[in-house]
C-alpha positions in Angstrom: -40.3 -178.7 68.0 -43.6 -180.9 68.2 -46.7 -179.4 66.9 -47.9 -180.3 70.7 -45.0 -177.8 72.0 -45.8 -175.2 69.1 -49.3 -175.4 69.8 -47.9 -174.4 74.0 -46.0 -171.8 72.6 -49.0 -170.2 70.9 -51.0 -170.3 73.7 -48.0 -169.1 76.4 -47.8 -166.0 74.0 -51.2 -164.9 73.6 -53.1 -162.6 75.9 -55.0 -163.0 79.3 -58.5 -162.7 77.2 -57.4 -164.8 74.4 -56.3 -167.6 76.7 -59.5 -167.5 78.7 -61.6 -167.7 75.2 -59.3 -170.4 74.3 -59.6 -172.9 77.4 -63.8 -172.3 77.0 -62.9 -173.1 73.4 -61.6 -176.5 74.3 -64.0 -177.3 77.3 -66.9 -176.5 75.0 -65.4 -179.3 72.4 -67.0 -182.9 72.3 -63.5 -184.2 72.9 -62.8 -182.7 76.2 -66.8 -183.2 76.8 -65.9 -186.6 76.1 -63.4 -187.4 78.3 -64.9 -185.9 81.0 -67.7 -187.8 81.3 -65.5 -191.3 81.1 -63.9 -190.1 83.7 -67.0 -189.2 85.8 -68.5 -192.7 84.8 -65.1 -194.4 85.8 -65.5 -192.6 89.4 -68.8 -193.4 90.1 -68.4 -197.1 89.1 -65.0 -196.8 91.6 -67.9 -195.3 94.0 -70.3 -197.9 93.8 -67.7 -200.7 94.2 -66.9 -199.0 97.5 -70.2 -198.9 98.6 -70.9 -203.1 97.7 -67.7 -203.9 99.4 -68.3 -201.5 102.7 -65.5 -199.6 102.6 -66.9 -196.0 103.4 -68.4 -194.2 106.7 -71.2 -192.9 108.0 -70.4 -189.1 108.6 -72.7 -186.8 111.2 -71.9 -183.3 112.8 -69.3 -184.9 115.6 -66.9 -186.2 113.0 -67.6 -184.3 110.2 -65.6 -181.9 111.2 -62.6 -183.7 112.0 -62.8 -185.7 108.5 -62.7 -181.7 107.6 -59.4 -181.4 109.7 -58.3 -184.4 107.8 -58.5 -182.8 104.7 -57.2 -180.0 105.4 -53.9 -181.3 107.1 -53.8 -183.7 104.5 -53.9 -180.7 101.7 -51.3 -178.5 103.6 -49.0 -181.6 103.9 -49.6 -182.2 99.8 -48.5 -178.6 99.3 -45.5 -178.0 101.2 -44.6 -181.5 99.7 -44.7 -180.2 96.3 -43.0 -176.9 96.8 -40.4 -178.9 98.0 -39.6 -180.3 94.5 -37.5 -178.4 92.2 -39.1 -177.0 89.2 -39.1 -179.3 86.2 
């Protein structure tokens, strides 16, 4: 067994409150603070390419709500897709 899979073990096994206090743990580390903001730099960069090359719209209150509809479907079609899939 990997220390990765021993380290899931441990964590499987311990309580409700312990798990909570250990996931603040590791968002509360510089590693995981780390990472997170590459990937909110990487995002926005990805953002601001969009926004050069014109390739977002202009949303007000007629078709906001069907982008919202969008979503939605689009979520709902995700899910069932995934419940589909045997577990791994």
């Amino acid at each position: 067994m990997s220390t990765l899979e021993e380290i899931k073990a441990a964590a499987a096994a311990l309580n409700l409150e312990e798990q909570v206090e250990l996931f603040r743990w590791w968002t509360q580390s510089d590693i995981f603070k780390a990472r997170q903001l590459s990937a909110l730099k990487r995002d926005v960069a990805v953002g601001i390419k969009q926004l050069e090359q014109g390739q977002y719209r202009v949303l007000d209150d007629a078709n906001l709500m069907q982008l919202a509809e969008e979503v939605g479907t689009s979520g709902r079609q995700r899910l069932k897709g995934k419940r589909r899939q045997p577990p791994a």
